[in-house]
C-alpha positions as CSV (number, residue, x, y, z in Angstrom):
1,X,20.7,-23.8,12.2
2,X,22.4,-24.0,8.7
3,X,22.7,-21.2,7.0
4,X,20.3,-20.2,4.6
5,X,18.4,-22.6,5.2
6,X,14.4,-21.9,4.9
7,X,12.6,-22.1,8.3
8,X,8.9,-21.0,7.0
9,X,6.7,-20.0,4.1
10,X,3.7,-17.7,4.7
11,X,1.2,-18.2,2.2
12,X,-2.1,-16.5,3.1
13,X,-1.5,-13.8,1.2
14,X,-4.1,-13.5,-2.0
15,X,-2.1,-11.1,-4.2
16,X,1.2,-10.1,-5.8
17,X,3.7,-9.1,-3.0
18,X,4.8,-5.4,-3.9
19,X,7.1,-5.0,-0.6
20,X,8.5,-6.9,2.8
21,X,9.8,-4.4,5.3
22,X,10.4,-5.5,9.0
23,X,9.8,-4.0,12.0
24,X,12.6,-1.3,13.6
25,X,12.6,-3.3,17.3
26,X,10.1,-6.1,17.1
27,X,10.7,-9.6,15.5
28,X,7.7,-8.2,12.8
29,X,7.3,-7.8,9.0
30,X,5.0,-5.6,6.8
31,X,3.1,-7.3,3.6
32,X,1.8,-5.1,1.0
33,X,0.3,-6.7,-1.7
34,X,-1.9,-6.6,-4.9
35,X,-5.0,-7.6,-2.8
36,X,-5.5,-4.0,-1.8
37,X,-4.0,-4.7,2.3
38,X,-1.0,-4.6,4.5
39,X,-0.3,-7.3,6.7
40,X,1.7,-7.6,9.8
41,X,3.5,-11.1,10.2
42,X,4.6,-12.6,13.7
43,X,8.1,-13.7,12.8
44,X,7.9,-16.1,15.9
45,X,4.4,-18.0,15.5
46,X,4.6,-16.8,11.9
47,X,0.7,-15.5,12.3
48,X,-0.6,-12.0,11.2
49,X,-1.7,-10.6,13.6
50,X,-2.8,-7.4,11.9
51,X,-4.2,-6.3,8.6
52,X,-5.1,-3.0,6.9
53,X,-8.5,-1.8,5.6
54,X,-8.2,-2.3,1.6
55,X,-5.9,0.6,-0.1
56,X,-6.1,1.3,-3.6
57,X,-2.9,0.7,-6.0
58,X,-0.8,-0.3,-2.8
59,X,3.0,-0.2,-3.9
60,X,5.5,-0.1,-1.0
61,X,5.2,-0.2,3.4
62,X,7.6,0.5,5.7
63,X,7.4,0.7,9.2
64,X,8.7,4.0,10.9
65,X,11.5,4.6,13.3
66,X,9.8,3.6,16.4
67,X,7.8,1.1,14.8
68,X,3.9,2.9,15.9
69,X,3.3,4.2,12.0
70,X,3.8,1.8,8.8
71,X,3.9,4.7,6.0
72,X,2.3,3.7,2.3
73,X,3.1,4.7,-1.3
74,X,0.7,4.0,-3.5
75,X,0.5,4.9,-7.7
76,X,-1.0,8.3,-6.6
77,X,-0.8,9.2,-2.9
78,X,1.6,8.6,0.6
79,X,-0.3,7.7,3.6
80,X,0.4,7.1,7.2
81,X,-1.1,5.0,9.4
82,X,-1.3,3.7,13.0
83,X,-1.0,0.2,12.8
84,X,-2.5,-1.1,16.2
85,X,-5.2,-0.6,15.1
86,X,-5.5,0.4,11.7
87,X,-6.3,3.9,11.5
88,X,-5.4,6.8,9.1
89,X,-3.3,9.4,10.1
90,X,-2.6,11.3,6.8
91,X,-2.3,11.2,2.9
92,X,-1.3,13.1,0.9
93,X,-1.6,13.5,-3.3
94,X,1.8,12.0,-4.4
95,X,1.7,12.0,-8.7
96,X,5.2,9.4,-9.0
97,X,5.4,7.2,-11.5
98,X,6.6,3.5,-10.8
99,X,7.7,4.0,-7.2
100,X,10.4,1.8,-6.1
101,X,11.5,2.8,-2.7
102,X,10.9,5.8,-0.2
103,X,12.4,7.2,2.7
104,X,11.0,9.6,5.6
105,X,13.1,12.0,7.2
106,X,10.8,12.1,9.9
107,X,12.8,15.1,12.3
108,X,12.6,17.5,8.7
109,X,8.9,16.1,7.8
110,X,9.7,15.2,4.7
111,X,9.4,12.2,2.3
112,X,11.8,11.6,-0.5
113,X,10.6,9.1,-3.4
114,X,12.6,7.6,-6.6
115,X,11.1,6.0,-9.7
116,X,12.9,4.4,-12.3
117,X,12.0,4.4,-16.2
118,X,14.4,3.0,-18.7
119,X,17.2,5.2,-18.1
120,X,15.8,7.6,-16.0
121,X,15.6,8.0,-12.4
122,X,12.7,10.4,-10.9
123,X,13.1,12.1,-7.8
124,X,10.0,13.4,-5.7
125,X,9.7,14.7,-2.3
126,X,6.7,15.5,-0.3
127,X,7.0,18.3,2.3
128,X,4.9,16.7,5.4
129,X,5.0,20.1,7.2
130,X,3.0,21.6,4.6
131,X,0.4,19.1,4.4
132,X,-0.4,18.9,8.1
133,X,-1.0,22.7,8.1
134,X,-3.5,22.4,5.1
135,X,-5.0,19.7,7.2
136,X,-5.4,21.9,10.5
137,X,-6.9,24.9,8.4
138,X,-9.1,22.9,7.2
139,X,-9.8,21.3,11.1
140,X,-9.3,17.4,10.0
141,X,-6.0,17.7,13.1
């Protein structure tokens, strides 16, 4: 194979791609996109073979560590999800601006966002812990 060279285009996807992120041990990708979904891509047959209910203001997916959560930032809120199948695990009120990437610490249970704005970079973090007690007060885990 040359280098560089493209082996595929996927274009069943009906809106603005916001983020790509690939799969931590399978040959998979993750699609978020302007249409409201997620979409998980075959990188063999090239396929999706999975797609998200419709999320509002999608900005950025990313698969988690062992691959069985993608995790979500939208405009207003961070949400996990099981993947196979789709089903909501958490989210939780996240006020950033302009998102541009994310990473979970997933041992600490904590979720550290940056924004950019002209010359200023925001930095949020969301305290997982805290929001899963609030969730089994209020019985919904």
């Amino acid at each position: 194979m040359t280098a560089g060279k493209l082996i595929h285009s996927i274009d069943n996807i009906q809106g603005t791609i916001n983020s790509i992120s690939f799969h931590p041990t399978e040959f998979l990708m993750a699609v978020s996109s302007t249409d409201g979904f997620i979409k998980v891509f075959d990188l063999q047959s090239f396929e999706c073979i999975s797609t998200s209910q419709k999320i509002n203001n999608p900005k950025l997916a990313n698969f988690s560590q062992d691959g069985t959560l993608v995790y979500m930032a939208t405009s207003d809120s961070f949400k996990t999800f099981s993947w196979e199948p789709w089903t909501s695990v958490n989210s939780v009120d996240a006020f950033w601006q302009n998102i541009d990437d994310f990473y979970v610490f997933e041992k600490e249970k904590r979720v550290v966002g940056v924004s950019k704005d002209s010359n200023l970079v925001g930095v949020w973090m969301i305290d997982l812990a805290v929001s899963d007690l609030i969730l089994m007060i209020l019985g919904t885990i």
